[in-house]
C-alpha positions as CSV (number, residue, x, y, z in Angstrom):
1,X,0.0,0.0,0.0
2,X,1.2,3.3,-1.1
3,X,1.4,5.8,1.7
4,X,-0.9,8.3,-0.2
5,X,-3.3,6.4,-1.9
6,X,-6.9,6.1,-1.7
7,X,-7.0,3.2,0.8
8,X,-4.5,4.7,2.9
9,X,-6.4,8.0,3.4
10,X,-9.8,6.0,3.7
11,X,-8.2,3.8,6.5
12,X,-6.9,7.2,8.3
13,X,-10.4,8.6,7.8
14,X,-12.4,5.5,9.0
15,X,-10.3,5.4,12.4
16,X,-11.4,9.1,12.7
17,X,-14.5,8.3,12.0
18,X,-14.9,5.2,14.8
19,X,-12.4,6.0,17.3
20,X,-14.9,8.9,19.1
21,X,-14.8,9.4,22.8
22,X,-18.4,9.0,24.6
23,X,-19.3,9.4,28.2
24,X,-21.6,5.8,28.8
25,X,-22.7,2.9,27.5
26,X,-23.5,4.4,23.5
27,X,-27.3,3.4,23.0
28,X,-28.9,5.2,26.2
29,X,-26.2,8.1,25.5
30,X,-27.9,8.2,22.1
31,X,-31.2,8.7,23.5
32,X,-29.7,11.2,25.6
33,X,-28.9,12.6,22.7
34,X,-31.6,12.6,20.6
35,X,-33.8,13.8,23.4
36,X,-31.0,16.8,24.4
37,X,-31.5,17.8,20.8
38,X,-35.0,17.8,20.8
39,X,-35.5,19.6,23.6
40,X,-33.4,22.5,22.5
41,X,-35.5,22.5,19.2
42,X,-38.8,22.6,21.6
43,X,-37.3,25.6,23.1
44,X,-39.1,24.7,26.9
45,X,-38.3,21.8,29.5
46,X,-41.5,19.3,28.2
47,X,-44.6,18.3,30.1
48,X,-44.9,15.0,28.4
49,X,-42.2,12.8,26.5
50,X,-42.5,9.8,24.3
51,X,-40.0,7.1,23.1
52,X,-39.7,5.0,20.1
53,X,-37.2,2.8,19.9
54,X,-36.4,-0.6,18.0
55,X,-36.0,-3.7,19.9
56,X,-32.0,-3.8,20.1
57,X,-31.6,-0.1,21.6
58,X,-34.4,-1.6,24.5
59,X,-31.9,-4.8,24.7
60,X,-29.4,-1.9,25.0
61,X,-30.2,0.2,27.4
62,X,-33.0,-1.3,30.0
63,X,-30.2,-2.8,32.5
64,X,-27.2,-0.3,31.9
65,X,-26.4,2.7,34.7
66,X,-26.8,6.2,32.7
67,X,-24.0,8.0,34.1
68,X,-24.4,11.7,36.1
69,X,-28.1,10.0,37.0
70,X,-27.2,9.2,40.2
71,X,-27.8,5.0,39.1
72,X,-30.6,5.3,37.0
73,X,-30.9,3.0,34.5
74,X,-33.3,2.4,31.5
75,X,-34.5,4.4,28.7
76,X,-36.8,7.2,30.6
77,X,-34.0,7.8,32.9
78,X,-31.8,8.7,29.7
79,X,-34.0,10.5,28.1
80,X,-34.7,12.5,31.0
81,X,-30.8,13.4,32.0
82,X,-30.6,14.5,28.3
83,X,-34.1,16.8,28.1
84,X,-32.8,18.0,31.7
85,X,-29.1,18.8,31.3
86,X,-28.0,17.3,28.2
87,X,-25.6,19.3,25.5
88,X,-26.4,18.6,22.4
89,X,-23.6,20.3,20.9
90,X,-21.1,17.5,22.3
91,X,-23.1,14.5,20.6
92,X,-22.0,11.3,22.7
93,X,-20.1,13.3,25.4
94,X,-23.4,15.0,26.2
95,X,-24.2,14.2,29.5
96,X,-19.9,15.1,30.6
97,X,-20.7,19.0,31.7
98,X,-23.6,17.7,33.7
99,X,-23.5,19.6,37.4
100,X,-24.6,18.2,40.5
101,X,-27.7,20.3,40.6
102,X,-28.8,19.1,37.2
103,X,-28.3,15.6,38.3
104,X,-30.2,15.8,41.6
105,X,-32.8,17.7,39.0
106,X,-33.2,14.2,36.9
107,X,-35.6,11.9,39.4
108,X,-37.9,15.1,40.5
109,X,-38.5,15.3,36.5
110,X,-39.1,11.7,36.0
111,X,-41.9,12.1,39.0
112,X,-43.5,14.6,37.3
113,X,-43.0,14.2,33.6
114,X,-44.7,11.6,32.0
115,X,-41.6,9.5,29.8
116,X,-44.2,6.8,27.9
117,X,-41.7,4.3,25.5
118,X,-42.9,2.4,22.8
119,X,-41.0,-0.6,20.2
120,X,-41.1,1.0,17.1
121,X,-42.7,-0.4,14.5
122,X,-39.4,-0.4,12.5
123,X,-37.1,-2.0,9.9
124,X,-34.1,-0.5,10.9
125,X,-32.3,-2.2,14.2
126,X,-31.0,1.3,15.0
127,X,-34.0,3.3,15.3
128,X,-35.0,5.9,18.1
129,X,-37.5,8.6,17.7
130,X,-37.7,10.9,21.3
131,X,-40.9,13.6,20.9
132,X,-41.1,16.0,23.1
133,X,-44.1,18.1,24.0
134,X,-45.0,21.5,25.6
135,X,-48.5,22.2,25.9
136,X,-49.4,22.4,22.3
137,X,-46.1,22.9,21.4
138,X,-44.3,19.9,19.9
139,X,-40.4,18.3,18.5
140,X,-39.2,15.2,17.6
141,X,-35.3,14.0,16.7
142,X,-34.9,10.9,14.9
143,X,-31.6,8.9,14.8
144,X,-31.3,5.9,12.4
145,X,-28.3,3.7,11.6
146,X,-25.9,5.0,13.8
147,X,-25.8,6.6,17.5
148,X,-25.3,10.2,16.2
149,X,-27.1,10.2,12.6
150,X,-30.0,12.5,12.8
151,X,-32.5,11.8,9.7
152,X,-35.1,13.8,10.7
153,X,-36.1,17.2,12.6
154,X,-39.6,18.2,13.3
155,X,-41.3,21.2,15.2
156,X,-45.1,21.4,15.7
157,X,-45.3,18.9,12.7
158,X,-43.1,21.3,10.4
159,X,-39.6,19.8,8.6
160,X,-36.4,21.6,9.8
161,X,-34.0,18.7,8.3
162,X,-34.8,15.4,6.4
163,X,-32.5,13.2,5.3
164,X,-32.3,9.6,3.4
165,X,-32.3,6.6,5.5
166,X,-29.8,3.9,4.8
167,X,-29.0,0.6,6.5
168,X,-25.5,1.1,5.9
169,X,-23.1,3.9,7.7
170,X,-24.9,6.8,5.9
171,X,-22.3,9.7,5.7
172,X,-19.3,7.4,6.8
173,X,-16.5,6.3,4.9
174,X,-17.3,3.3,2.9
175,X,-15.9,0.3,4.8
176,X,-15.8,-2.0,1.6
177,X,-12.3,-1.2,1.7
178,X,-11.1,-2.9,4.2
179,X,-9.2,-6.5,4.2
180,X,-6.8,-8.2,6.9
181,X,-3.9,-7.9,4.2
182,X,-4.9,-3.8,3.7
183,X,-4.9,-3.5,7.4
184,X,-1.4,-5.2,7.7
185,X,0.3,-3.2,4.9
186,X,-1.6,-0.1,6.1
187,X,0.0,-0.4,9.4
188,X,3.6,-1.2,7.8
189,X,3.6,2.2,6.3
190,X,1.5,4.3,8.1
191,X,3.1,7.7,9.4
192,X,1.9,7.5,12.8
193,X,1.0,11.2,12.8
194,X,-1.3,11.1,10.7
195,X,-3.8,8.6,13.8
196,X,-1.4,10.1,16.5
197,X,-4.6,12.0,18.3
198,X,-7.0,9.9,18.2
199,X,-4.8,7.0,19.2
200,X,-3.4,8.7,21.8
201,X,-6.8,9.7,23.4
202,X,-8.4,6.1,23.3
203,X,-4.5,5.3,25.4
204,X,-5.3,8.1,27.7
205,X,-9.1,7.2,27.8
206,X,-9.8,3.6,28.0
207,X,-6.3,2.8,30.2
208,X,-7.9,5.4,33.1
209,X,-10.8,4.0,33.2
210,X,-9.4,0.5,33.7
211,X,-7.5,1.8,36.7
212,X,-10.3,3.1,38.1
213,X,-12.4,-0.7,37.4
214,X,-9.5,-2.0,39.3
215,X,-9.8,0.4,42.2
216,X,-13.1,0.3,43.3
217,X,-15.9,-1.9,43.4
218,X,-18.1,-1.6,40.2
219,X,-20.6,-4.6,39.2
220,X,-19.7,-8.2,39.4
221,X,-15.8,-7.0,39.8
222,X,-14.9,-9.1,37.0
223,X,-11.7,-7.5,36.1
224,X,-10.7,-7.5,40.1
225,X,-11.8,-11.0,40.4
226,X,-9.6,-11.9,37.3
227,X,-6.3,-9.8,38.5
228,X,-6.4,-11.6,42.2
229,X,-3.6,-13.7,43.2
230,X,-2.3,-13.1,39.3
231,X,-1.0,-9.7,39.4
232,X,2.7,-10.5,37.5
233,X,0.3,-12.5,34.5
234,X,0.4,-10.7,31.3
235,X,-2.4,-12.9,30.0
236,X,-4.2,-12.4,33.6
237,X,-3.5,-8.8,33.5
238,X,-4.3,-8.1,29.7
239,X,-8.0,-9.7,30.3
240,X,-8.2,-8.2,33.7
241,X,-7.9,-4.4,32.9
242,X,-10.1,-5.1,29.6
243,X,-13.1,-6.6,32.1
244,X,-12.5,-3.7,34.5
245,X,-12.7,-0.8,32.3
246,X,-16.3,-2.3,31.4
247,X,-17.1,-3.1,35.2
248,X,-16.7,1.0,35.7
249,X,-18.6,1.9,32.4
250,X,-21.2,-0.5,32.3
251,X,-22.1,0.7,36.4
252,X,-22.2,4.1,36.3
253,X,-18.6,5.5,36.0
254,X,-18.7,9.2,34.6
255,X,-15.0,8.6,32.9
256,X,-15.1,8.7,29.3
257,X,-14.2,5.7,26.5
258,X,-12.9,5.6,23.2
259,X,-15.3,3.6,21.2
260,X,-14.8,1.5,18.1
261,X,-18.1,0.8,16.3
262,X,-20.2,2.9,17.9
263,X,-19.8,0.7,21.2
264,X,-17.4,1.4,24.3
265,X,-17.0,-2.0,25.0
266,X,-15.7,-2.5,22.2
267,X,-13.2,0.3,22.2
268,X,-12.4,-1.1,25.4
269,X,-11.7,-4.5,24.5
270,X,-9.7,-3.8,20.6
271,X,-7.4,-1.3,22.7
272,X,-6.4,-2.3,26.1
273,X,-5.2,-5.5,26.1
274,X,-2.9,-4.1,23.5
275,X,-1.5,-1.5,25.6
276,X,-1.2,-3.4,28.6
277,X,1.2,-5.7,26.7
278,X,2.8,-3.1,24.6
279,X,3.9,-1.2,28.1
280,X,4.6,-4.5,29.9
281,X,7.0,-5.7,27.3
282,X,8.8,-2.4,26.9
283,X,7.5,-1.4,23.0
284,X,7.9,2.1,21.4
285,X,5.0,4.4,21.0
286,X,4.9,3.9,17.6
287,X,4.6,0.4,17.5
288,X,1.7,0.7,20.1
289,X,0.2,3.0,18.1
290,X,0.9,0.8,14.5
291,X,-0.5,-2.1,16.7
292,X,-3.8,-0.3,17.7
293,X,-4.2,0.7,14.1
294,X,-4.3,-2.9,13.2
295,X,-6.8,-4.1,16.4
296,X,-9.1,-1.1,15.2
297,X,-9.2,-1.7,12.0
298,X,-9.9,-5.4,12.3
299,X,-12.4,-5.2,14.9
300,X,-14.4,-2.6,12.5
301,X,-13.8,-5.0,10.0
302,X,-15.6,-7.6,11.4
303,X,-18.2,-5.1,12.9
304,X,-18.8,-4.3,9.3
305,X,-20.6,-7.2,8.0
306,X,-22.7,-7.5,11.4
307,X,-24.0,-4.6,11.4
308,X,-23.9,-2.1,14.6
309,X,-26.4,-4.0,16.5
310,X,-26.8,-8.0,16.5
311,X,-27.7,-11.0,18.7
312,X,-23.9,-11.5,18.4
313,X,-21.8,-10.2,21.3
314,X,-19.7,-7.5,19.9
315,X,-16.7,-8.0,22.4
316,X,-16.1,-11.4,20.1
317,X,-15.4,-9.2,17.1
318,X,-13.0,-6.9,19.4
319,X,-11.7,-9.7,21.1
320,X,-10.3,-10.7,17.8
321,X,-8.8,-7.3,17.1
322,X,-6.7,-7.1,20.5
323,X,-5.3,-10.8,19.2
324,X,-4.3,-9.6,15.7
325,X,-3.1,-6.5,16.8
326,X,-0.9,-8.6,19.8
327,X,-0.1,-10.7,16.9
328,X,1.5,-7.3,14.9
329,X,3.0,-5.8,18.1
330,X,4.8,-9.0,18.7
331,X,6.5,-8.8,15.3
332,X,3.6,-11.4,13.0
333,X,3.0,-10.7,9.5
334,X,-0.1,-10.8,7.9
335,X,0.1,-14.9,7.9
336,X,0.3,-14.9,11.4
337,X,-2.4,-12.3,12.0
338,X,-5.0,-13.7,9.2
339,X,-4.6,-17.0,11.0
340,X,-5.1,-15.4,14.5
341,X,-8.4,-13.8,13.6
342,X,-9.2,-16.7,12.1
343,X,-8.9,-19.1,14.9
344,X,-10.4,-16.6,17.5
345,X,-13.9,-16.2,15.2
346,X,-13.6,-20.4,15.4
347,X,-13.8,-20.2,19.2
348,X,-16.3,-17.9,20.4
349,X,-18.7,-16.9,17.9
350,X,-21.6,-18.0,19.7
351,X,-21.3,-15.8,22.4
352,X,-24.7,-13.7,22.6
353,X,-25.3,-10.0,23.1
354,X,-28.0,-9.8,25.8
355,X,-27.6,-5.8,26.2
356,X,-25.0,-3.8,28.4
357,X,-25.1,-4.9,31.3
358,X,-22.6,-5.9,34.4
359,X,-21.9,-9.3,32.5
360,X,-20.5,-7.8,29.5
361,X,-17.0,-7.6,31.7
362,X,-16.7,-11.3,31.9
363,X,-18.1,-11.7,27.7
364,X,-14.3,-9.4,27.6
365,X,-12.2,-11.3,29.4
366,X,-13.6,-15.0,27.7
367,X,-13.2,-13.0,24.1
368,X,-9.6,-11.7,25.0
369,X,-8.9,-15.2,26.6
370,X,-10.1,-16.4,23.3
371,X,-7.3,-14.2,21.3
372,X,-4.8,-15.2,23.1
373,X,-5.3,-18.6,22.5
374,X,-5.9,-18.1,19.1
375,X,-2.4,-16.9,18.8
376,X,-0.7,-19.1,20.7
377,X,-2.0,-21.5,18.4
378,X,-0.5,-20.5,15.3
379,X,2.8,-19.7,16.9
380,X,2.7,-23.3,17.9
381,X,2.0,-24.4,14.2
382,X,-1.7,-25.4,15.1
383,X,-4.7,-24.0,13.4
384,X,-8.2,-24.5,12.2
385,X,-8.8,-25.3,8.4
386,X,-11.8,-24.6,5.9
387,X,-14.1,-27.0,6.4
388,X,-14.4,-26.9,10.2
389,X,-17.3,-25.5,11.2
390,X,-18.1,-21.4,10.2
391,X,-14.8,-21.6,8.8
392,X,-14.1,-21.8,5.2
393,X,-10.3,-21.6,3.6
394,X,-8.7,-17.5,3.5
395,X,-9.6,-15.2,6.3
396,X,-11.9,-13.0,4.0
397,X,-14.1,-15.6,3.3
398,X,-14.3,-16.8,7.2
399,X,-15.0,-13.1,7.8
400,X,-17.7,-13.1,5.5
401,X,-18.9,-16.0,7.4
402,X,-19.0,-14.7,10.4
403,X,-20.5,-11.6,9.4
404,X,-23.4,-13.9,7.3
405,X,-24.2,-15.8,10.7
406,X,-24.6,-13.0,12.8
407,X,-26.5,-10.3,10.9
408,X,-28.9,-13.2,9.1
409,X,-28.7,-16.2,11.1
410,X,-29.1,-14.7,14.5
411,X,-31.9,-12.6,13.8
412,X,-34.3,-15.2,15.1
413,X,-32.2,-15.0,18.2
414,X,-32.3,-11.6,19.0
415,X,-36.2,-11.4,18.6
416,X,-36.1,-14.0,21.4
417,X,-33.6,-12.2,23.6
418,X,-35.9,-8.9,23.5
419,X,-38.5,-10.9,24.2
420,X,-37.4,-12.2,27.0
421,X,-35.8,-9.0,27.9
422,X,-39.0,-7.1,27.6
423,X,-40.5,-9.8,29.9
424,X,-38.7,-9.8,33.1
């Protein structure tokens, strides 16, 4: 790959694009969002709020802790902290100027203010729709495809923006682009400058809010439970302070993430094990930052042909990014990373996505365990072969696979996890 070519600069602008920082788990920051935005449009705090939302942002958001809300969790409780004291102007980061007085504000509101929610009658998995009203005063924001693509405006029933729907990445950088052996070459001659900034700020980002999983109590503890009694383990460590950092951020911590696919976990998961063994094993900047490129890139990769949201967990997918991009920091090629993607999909592809939630932390640590091993694997001249299973022969096609599985095959599955979400 030439350094200035057309893939090079689409690979530069598609970890721009993907590498975003957001305060929260994305989905019930997105109805924070949407209802922030509506709300300014309004012009007035509302008397009545409505809700409409496709079945995967429900999955997403009824268990997880909005931060700044003082524990709340669930979809009014977002769209409250967003009508109440959200910024609209800072997109996913906008519940981080929240003050303590608009926080204690948020539960008096929900007493008050009527917050109905509804499952959109919808075709698109990303779908959420917040009206607010005012008397007879009405808006409404509408957010399809991804967490920050408004498609439609509205005020008293009057259009102030329309735009096309699409089930792809709308205004994104086309991701058709991207293969395991552009990623590779990519990173072989990238000038590090040109990702230096945003690479640097997932670094600062998702490693702080690791430390602060591993100092306090947050969820299950997964990432504690994991570190205990294996403190000088790099494979122990490198799963540990993955699972913590999504302990804190999937309980309530206010620290902000650097997300990959539109999901902090997943940020979370592509990114730290990396650095943990790129600072452990005493590797330059710029091969930690080379190395990210490549776990990024793959994880979106894969991410691509799922779609945003699936019944497939999305830490398996970023899982598989840490281990290629452990594969690249440890001096592998693109054999050795092809393969190491390859075995890692083999292994834990049927891991679910059941919403964000405390368990998500140990979902981290199996799919980083599941890297590793992957790895190890090829270096010990093991692998798995078309023909077994999901797998079929070149790492493209095994992608495709994957992607095929998850996005078509497991659509009947999530139905049924809703379901059963929407029941208990």
């Amino acid at each position: 790959m030439e350094q200035h070519d057309a893939y090079y600069r689409q690979y530069v602008q598609i970890l721009r694009e993907e590498l975003r920082p957001a305060t929260g788990c994305t989905e019930p920051i997105a109805i924070a969002y949407a209802a922030a935005k509506a709300r300014s449009v309004l012009g007035a705090l509302p008397d009545r709020v409505l809700v409409e939302v496709s079945g995967n942002i429900i999955k997403n958001v009824k268990s997880v802790v909005v931060p700044h809300t003082g524990g709340l969790r669930g979809i009014p409780a977002a769209a409250a902290a967003g009508i109440v004291a959200g910024d609209a102007e800072a997109q996913l980061e906008v519940l981080s100027g929240m003050t303590e007085a608009q926080s204690a504000a948020i539960s008096p509101f929900l007493k008050v203010v009527p917050v109905e929610v509804r499952h959109a009658d919808t075709p698109y998995i990303f779908d959420i729709q917040v009206t607010v009203f005012h008397g007879p005063d009405s808006a409404q924001v509408r957010l399809v495809g991804h967490h920050t693509n408004v498609v439609s405006v509205r005020r008293d029933g009057q259009v102030l923006l329309e735009r096309e729907i699409s089930e792809g990445s709308g205004s994104l950088t086309d991701r058709s682009c991207l293969t395991v052996e552009g990623i590779v070459a990519f990173a072989d001659c990238l000038s590090t400058e040109d990702v230096e900034e945003v690479l640097d700020q997932q670094i600062r980002c998702n490693m702080a809010i690791a430390e602060e999983g591993l100092r306090h109590d947050y969820g299950a503890n997964i990432g504690k439970t994991l570190l205990r009694g294996h403190e000088e383990d790099l494979s122990y460590r490198m799963r540990a302070y993955a699972a913590a950092a999504s302990d804190a951020r999937m309980n309530g911590c206010e620290m902000p993430v650097v997300i990959n696919s539109g999901s902090g976990n997943q940020g979370i998961t592509s990114s730290v094990p990396v650095i943990v063994c790129a600072r452990a094993t005493g590797r330059s900047h710029e091969e930690l930052l080379r190395a990210l490129a490549v776990a990024n890139l793959v994880t979106i990769h894969l991410k691509t042909g799922i779609g945003r949201l699936s019944a497939y967990c999305g830490a398996v997918s970023a899982g598989c990014g840490a281990a290629a991009g452990l594969a690249y920091l440890q001096g592998g090629d693109y054999d050795t990373v092809a393969h190491t993607v390859v075995n890692t999909v083999a292994m834990d592809s049927g891991i679910i996505c059941d919403g964000a939630k405390a368990s998500c932390a140990a979902k981290i640590a199996a799919a980083v365990d599941a890297g590793l091993l992957g790895l190890a694997m090829y270096r010990s001249g093991n692998q798995f072969f078309g023909g077994d299973g999901i797998v079929k022969k070149g790492v493209e096609n095994t992608i495709a696979n994957v992607g095929r599985l998850a996005r078509l095959g497991m659509a009947q599955t999530d139905k049924q996890i809703i379901q059963l979400m929407m029941e208990s």
